[in-house]
C-alpha positions as CSV (number, residue, x, y, z in Angstrom):
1,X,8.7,-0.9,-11.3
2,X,7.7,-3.2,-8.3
3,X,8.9,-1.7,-4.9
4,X,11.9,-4.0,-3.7
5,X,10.9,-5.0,-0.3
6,X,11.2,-7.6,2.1
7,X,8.0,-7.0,3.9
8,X,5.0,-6.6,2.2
9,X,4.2,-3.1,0.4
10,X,0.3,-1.7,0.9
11,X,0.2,0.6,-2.4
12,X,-2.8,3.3,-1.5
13,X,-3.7,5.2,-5.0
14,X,-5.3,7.9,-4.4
15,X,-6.0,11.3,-5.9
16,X,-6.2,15.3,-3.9
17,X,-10.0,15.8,-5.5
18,X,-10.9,11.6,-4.7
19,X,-13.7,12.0,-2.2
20,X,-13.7,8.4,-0.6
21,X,-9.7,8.8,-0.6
22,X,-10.4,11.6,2.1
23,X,-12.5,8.9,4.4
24,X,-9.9,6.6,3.6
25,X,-6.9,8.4,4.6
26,X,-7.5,8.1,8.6
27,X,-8.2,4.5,7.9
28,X,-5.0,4.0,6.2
29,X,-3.1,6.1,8.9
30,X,-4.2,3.7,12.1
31,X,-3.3,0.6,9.7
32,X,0.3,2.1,9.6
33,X,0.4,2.6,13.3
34,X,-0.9,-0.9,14.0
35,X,1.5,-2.8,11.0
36,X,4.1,-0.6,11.9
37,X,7.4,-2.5,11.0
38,X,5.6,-5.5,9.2
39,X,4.3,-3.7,6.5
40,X,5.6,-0.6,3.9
41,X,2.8,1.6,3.5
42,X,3.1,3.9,-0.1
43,X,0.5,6.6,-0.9
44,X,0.6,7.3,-5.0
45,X,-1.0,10.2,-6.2
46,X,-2.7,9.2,-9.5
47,X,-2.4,12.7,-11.1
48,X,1.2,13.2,-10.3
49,X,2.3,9.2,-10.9
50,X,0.6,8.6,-13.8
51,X,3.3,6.4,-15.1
52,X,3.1,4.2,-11.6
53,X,-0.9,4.4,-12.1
54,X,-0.8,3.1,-15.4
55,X,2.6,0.2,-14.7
56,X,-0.5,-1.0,-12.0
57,X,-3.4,-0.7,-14.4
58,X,-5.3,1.4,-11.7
59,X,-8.5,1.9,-13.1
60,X,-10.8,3.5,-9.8
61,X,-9.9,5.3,-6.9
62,X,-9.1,4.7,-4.0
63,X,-7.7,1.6,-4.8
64,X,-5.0,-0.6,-2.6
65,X,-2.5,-3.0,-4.3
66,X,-1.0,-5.0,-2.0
67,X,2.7,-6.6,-3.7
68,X,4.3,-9.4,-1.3
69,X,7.8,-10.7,-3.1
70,X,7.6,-8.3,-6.1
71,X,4.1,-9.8,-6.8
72,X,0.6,-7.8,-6.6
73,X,-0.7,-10.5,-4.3
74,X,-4.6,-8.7,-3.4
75,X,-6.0,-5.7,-5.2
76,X,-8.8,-4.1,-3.1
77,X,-10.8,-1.3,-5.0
78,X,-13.0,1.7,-3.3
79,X,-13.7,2.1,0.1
80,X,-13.8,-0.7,2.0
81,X,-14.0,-1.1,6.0
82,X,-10.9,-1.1,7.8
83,X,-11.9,-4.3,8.4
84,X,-10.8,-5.9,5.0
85,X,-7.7,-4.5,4.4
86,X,-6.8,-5.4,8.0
87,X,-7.5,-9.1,7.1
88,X,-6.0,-8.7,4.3
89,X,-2.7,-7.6,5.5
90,X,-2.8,-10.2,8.2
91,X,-2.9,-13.1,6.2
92,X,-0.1,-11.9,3.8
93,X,1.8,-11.7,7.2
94,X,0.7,-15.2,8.5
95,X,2.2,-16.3,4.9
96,X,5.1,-14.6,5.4
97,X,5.8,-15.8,9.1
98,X,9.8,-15.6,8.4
99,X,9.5,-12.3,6.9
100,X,11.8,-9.4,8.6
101,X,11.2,-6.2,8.2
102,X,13.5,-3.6,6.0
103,X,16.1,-1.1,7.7
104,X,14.8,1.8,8.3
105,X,16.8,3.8,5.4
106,X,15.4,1.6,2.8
107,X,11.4,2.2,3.8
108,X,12.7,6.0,3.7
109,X,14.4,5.5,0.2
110,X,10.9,3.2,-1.1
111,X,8.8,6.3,0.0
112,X,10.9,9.0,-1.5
113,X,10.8,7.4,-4.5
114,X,6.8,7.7,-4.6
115,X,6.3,10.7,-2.6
């Protein structure tokens, strides 16, 4: 069930009637634009992927998994500043210094498979 990737994967659940999800969709949208090509960014909507929700063990919304190597490497539950998912995702990067990103038909194929 984990995404195949060679970059890290930033897994936003999140759910149409979740409140902070709302405040935390622009947030996730200019961490996209800045990681652009060193991270896959996935939204999962709880109520439609219940089976992905539940493979995760997602127990609050909005909650970020973050999977480096086919590995849940940081979970990051609620609304947080943009501030600590930034750091988080940087020092996954700085980790993975060698890491290239994925072609860009297999990002489209991971998202299609969650959208």
């Amino acid at each position: 069930m984990i995404v195949k990737s060679r970059i890290p994967v930033f897994l936003d659940f999140w759910a149409v009637w979740c409140g902070p999800c709302k405040i935390l969709n622009p947030i996730v949208a200019e961490l996209e634009k800045e990681f652009d090509g060193k991270v896959l960014f996935l939204k999962v909507n709880v109520d439609i992927h219940k089976a992905i929700a539940g493979y995760f063990r997602v127990n609050a919304i909005p909650s970020i998994f973050i999977v480096n190597d086919k590995t849940v490497v940081k979970v990051i539950p609620g609304l947080q500043p943009k501030s600590v998912y930034a750091a988080a995702l940087n020092d996954i990067l700085a980790k993975n210094a060698s890491s290239k990103p994925d072609s860009l038909s297999d990002v489209k194929s991971a998202k299609a498979q969650v959208q």
